[in-house]
N, C-alpha and C positions, 0 to 999 in steps of 0.2 A: 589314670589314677588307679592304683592297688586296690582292692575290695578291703584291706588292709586297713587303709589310711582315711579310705567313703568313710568310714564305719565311725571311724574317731573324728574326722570331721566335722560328722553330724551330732556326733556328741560336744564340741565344741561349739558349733554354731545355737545348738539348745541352751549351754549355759551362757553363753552371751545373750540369747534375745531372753532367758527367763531372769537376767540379771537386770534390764532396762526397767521391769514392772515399778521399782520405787519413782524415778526421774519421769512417768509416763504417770502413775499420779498423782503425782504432785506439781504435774504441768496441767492439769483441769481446771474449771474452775465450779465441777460440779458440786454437792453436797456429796458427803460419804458415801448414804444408801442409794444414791443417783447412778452412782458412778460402780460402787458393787453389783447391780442390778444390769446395768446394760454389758459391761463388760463382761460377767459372766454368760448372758443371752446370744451376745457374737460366740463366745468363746466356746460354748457349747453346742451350737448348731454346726460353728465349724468342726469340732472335731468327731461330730457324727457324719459330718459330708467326706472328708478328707481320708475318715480311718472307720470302713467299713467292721471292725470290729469292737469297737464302739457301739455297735448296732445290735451287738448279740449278748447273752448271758444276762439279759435282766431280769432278776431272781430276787425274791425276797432278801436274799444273803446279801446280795450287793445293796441294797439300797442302805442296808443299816452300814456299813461302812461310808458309803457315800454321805452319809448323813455328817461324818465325823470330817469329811474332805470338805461340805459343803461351810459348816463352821468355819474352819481352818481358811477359805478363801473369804471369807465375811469376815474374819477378827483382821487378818494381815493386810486390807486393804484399810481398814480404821486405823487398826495403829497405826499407816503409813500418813495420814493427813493427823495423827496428834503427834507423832516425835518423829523421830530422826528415821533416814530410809533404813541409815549402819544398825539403828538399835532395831528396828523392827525384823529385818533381816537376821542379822543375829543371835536375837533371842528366841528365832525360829529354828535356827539351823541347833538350838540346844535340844531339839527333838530326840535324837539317838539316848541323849540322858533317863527320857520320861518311857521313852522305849523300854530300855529295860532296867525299869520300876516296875514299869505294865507287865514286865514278861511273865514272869512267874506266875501271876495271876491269870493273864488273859489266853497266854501261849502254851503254859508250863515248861516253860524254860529257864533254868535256876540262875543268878548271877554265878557268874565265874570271879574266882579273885583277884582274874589279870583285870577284872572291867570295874576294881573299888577304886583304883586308880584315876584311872579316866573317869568314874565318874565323881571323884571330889575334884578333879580340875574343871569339869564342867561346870560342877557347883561354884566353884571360886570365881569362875569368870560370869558366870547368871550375876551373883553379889554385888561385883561391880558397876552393873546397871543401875543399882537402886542405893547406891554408897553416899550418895550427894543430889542434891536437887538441879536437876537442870534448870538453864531460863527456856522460857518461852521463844520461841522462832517465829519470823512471817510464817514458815514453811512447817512449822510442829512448833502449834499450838498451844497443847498440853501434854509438855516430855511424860509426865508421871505415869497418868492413865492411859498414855501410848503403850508406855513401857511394859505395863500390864496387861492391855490387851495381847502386843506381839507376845508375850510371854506364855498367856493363855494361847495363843497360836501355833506354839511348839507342841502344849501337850494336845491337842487336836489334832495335829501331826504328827503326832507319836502316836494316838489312838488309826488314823488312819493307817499309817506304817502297818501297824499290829493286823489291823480288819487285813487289810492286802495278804500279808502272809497266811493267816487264817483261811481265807477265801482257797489262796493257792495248796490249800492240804488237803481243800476238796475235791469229789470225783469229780466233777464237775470242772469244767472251763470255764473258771468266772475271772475274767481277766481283768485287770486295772483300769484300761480304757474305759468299759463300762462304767465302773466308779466314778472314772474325771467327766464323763457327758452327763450322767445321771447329777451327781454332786452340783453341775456348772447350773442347770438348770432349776435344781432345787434352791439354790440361792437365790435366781431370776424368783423364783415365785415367792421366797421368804423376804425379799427384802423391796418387791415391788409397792407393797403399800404403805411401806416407810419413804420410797424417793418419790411416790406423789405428793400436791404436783408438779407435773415436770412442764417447763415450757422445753420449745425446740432448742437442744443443746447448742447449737453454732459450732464453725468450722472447726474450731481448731480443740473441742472439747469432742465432735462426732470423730475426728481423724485418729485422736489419744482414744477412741473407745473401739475404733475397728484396729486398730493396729494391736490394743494389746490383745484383744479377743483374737485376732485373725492370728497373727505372728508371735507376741510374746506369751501367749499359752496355746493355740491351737496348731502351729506349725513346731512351736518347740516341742510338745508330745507327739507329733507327728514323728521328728528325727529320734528323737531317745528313744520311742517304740522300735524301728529300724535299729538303731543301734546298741541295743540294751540283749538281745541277739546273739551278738559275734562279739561282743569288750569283756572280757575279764569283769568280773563283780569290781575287784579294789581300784580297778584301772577308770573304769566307768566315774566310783564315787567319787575317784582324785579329782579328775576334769569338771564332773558337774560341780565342785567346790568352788570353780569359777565364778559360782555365782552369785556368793555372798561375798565374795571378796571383789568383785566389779562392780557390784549395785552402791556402793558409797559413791565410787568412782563418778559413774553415771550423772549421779544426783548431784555433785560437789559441778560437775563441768554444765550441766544444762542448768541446773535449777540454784546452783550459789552456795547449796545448802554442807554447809561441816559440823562433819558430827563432834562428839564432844571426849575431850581424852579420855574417859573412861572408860566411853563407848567403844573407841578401837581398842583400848587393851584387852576389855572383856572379851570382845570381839575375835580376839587373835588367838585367845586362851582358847576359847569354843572351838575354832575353827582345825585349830592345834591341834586338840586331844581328838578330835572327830576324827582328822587323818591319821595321829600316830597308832588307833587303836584297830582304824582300817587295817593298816599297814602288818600292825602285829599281827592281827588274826589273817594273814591273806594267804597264806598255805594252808588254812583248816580246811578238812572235808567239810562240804554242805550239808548240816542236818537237815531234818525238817521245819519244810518253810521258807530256809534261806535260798 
């Protein structure tokens, strides 16, 4: 196999296994902060065993970013057991939106006029979440306050975005990895006295917590480190879009669960304007940051 095609490979196998995280929640049967806490604690030791760089650049600098990654894995696991995996996903992936709202402030990076566009289509399609009241699900409990959290999940992930770039304009090698072990661990400690107590999880709830710790976040940053390398910037985001566009999927074939039409329309509008504005911008020189 081509050094070529390894490279996109492992960026394909990344957006597949970080696309399963909805269907792998919602197949537990632990509490929220149970199941935030242990999953993070795998997820985080693996990815300091597995990516020895991981282990370096821990700096004041990183941790306050990490802090904003550490959120962002705490709200998207909640909203995933109160609404739909499609809207929790979704209203994450409207990161790029809160992105740059934050720029100018946090970056000093002005809006451009090609990005008013993209971003009242990403606004139009956020709206659609909250246009109608969803019903209640065995599987999302309370669509409303999901819908807010995962929403709240975007701009934590858009503040993370932001710290990452930040980071990377210093002299310093403060690399991302460090943020996702720091982050993963900071969660084990924020959210360990809310999932006590804990009796012994049982098989199939211990199997759902080493897998997505092991495989669906500590093997899939494993390959997109590898691969994020040698793939073109726009090439890279197309493929990882795999992943909110699977993770319905996932969850509709193990767990039963479908989402609600407004959900995928919003859903398609996000996912839409995310790629076309990739696309426009994918001949710019890289300023700073990018």
């Amino acid at each position: 196999m081509s050094r070529h095609l390894r490279h996109r490979l492992l960026l394909v196998v990344a957006a597949v296994l970080f696309s399963t995280g909805g269907a792998a929640i919602k197949a537990t049967t632990l509490t929220g902060w149970q199941l935030v806490a242990l999953r993070s604690l795998v997820a985080g030791l693996t990815i300091l065993l597995l990516l020895p760089e991981s282990r370096r650049s821990w700096r004041w600098r990183t941790f306050g970013v990490s802090l904003a990654y550490a959120a962002t894995l705490i709200l998207f696991v909640l909203a995933n057991r109160l609404t739909t995996a499609a809207n929790a996903i979704f209203l994450q992936s409207a990161a790029p939106l809160y992105l740059l709202l934050f720029s100018p402030w946090l970056l000093k990076e002005p809006i451009r006029r090609s990005d008013l566009l993209f971003m009242a289509a990403m606004a139009g399609g956020l709206s659609l979440f909250f246009a109608r009241r969803e019903a209640a699900l065995a599987t999302a409990s309370d669509p409303r306050l999901g819908n807010l959290l995962a929403a709240a999940s975007g701009i934590t992930y858009a503040l993370t975005l932001a710290g990452l770039r930040w980071l990377a304009r210093g002299k310093e090698d403060l690399g991302g990895l460090a943020t996702v072990a720091i982050g993963n661990l900071m969660v084990f400690v924020a959210a360990l006295p809310m999932a006590l107590p804990m009796a012994a999880p049982g098989a199939l709830n211990l199997a759902a917590i080493l897998y997505m710790g092991i495989f669906q976040l500590g093997l899939s940053y494993a390959c997109v480190t590898r691969a994020l390398r040698h793939v073109p910037a726009f090439e890279a985001n197309t493929v990882l879009l795999l992943e909110p566009a699977l993770n319905p999927v996932w969850v509709w074939l193990l767990n039963g669960e479908r989402p609600s039409t407004w959900g995928l329309v919003g859903g398609m509008v996000i996912l839409g304007a995310a790629f076309l504005r990739a696309w426009w911008h994918r001949t710019e020189p890289a300023g700073p940051g990018r």
